[in-house]
C-alpha positions as CSV (number, residue, x, y, z in Angstrom):
1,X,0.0,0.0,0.0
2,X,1.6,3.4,-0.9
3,X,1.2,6.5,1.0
4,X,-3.0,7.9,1.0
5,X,-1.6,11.4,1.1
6,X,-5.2,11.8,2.8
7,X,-4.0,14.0,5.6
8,X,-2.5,18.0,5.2
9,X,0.1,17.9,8.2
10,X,2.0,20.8,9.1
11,X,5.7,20.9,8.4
12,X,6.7,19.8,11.6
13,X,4.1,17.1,11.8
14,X,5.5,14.1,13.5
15,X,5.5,10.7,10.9
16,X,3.2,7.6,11.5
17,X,3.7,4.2,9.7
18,X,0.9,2.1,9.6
19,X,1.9,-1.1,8.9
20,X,-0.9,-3.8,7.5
21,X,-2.5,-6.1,4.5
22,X,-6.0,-5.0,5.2
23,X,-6.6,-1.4,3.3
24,X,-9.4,-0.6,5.4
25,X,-7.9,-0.7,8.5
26,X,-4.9,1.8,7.3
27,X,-8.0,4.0,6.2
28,X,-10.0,3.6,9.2
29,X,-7.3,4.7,11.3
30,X,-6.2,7.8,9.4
31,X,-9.6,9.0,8.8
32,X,-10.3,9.2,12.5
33,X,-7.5,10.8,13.2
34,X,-8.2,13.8,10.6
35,X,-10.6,15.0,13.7
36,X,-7.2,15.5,15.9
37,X,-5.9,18.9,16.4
38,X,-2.7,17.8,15.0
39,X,-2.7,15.5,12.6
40,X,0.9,13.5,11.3
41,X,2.3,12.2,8.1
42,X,0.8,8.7,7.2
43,X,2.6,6.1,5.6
44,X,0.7,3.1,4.3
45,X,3.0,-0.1,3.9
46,X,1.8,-3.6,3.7
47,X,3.5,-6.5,6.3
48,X,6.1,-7.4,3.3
49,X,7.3,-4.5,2.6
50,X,8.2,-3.5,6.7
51,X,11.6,-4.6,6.0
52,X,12.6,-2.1,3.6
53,X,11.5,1.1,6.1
54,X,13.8,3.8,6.9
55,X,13.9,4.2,10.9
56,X,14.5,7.7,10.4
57,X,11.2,7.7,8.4
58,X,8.7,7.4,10.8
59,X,7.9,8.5,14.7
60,X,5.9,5.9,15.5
61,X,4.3,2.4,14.1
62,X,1.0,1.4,14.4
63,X,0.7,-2.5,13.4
64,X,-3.0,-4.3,12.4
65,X,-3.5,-7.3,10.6
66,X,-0.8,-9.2,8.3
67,X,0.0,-12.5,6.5
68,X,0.5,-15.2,8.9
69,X,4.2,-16.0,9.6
70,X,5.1,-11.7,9.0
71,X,3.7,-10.5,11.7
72,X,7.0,-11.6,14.6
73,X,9.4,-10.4,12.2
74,X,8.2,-7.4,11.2
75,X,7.4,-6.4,15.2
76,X,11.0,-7.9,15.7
77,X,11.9,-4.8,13.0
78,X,9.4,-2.2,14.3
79,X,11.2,-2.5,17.6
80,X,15.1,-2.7,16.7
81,X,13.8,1.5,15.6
82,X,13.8,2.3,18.9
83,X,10.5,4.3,18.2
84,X,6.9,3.6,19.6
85,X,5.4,0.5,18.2
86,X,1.3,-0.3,18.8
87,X,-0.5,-3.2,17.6
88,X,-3.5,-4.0,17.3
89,X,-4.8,-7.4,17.9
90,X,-8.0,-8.9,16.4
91,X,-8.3,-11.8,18.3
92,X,-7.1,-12.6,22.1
93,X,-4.5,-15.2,21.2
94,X,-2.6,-13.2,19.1
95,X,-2.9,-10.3,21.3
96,X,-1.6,-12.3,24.0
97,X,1.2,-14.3,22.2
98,X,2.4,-10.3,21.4
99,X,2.6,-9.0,24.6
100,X,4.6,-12.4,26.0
101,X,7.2,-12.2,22.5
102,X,7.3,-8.5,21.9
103,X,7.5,-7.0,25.4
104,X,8.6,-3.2,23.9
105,X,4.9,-3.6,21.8
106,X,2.0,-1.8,23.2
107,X,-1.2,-4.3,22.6
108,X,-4.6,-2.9,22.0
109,X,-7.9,-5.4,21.4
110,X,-10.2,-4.4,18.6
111,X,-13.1,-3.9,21.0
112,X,-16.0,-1.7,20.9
113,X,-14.0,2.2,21.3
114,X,-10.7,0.5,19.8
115,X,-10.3,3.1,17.1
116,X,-10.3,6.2,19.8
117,X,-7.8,4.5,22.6
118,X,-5.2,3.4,19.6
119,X,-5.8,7.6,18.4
120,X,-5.5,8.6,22.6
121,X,-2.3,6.2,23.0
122,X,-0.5,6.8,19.6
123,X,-0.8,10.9,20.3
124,X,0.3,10.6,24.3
125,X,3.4,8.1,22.3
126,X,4.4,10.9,20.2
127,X,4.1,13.2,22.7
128,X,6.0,11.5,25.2
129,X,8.9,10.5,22.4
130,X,8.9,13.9,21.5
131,X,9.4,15.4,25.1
132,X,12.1,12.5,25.5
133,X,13.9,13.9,22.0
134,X,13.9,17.7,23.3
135,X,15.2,16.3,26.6
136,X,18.1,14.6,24.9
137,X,18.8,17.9,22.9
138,X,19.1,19.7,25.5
139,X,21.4,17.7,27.6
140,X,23.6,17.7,24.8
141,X,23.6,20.8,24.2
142,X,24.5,21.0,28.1
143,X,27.4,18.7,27.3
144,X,28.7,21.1,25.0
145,X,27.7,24.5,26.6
146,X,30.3,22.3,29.4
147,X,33.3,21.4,27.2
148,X,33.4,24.9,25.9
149,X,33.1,26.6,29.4
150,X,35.6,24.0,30.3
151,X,38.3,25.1,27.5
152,X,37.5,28.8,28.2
153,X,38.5,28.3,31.2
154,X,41.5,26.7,30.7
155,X,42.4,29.1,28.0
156,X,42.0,32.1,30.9
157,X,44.3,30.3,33.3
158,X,47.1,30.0,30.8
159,X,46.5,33.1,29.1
160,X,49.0,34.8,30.9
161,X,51.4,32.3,30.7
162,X,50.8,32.0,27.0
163,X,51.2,36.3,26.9
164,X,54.5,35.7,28.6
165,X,55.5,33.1,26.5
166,X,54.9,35.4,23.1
167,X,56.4,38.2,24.5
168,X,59.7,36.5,25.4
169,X,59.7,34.8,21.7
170,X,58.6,38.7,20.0
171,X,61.1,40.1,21.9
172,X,64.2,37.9,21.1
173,X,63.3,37.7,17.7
174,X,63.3,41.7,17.4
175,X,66.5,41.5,19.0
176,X,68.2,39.3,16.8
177,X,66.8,41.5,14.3
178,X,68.6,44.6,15.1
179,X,72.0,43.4,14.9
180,X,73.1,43.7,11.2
181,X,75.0,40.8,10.2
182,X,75.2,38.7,12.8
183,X,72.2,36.2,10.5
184,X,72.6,35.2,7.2
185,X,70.2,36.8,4.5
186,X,67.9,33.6,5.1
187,X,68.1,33.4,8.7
188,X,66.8,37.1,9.1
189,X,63.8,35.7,6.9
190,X,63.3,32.8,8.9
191,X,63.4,34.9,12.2
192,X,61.3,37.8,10.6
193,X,58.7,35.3,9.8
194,X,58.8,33.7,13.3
195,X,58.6,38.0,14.2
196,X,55.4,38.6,12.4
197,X,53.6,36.0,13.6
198,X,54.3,36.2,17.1
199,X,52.9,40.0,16.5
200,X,49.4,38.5,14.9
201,X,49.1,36.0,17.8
202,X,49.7,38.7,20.4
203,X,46.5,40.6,18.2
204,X,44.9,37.8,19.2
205,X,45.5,37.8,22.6
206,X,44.5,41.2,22.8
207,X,41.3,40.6,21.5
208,X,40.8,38.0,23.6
209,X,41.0,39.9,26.4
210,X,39.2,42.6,25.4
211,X,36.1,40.0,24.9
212,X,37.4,38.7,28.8
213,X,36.6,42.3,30.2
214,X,33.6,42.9,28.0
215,X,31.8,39.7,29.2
216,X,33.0,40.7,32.8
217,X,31.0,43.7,32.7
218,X,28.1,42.5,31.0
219,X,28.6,40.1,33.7
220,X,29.0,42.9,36.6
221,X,26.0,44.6,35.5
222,X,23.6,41.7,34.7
223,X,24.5,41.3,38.8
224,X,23.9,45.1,39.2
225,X,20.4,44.5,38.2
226,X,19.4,41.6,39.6
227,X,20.1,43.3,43.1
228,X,18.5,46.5,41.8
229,X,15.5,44.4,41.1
230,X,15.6,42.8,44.6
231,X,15.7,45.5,46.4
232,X,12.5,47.2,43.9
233,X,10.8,44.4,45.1
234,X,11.5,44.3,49.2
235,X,11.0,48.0,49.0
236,X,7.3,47.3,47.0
237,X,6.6,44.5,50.0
């Protein structure tokens, strides 16, 4: 079955694969979720085809009826994802034989209300995979904010042995370069070269101090005003 292209999501819709041989069933379940507020991405694949899915494709897989004999592999593939998987059984047995084989599966009966609680638990699955991907963000982006505050601060502790470092190597080299023949026409080149850069990584240095005592004050008055504000509000109390 290829994709309905029933539904208009957004852009930043999230993507549900509906895995199953029985075209009404892929139908039934993403007509009743057009009456959601938000409505995902459907894509329509029968049992056979399951293996050939990109993970990255989908957010989460809702699972009906297949061929006998695909149904433990293509749960077995659904899972490896990492992502949400829901099936829904027709039958008890097979609902049961699921839940004791495919332990990451949710299981869902086609009883009378099926089609609203798979709708209710697929949308809380997204949600909850979705909160659980902006966690992750942002605790790598923590990780990172930490290295770099980590090499900042390391670059702050040796800046001013670095400073005297470059100053003793600009200095000797402007040394060696004010006494006329005592290099050979290369060796003033060689020293002259090591000259000039030693000047365009002392620019450096300067710069990076200057951005050392800007954030300082940004960083002196940010404090400035949080105590302005405190004392506004005991004084308002």
């Amino acid at each position: 079955m290829p994709d309905t292209g029933i539904s208009n999501p957004s852009a930043d819709a999230a993507a549900v694969l509906i895995v199953a041989d029985d075209a009404e069933f892929a139908h039934t379940v993403s007509t009743r979720w057009q009456a959601e507020r938000r409505v995902p991405a459907f894509t329509l694949v029968s049992g056979d085809l399951c293996p050939s899915i990109d993970p990255e494709a989908f957010d989460l897989a809702i699972i009906g009826a297949v061929r006998p004999g695909v149904l433990p592999s293509a749960l077995t593939i659904l899972e490896s994802t990492g992502k949400p998987v829901l099936f829904v059984a027709a039958d008890a047995q097979s609902a049961q034989t699921v839940r004791q084989t495919h332990t990451r599966t949710t299981v869902m009966r086609q009883n009378e209300g099926w089609l609203d609680v798979v709708i209710l638990v697929a949308t809380e699955s997204l949600r909850s995979a979705e909160a659980l991907a902006r966690a992750q963000h942002a605790e790598q982006a923590s990780r990172r904010a930490e290295r770099h505050a980590t090499l900042g601060r390391y670059m702050l502790d040796m800046l001013h042995t670095f400073n005297n470092a470059l100053t003793s190597v600009l200095g000797n080299s402007e040394l060696l370069l004010l006494e006329p023949g005592s290099l050979s026409h290369q060796a003033r080149e060689q020293v002259d070269t090591v000259r000039n850069n030693a000047l365009r990584m002392n620019e450096i240095l300067q710069r990076f101090s200057s951005i050392e005592n800007e954030l300082r004050c940004i960083e002196k008055q940010a404090l400035k005003d949080h105590r302005a504000k405190v004392r506004g509000a005991a004084a308002s109390m």
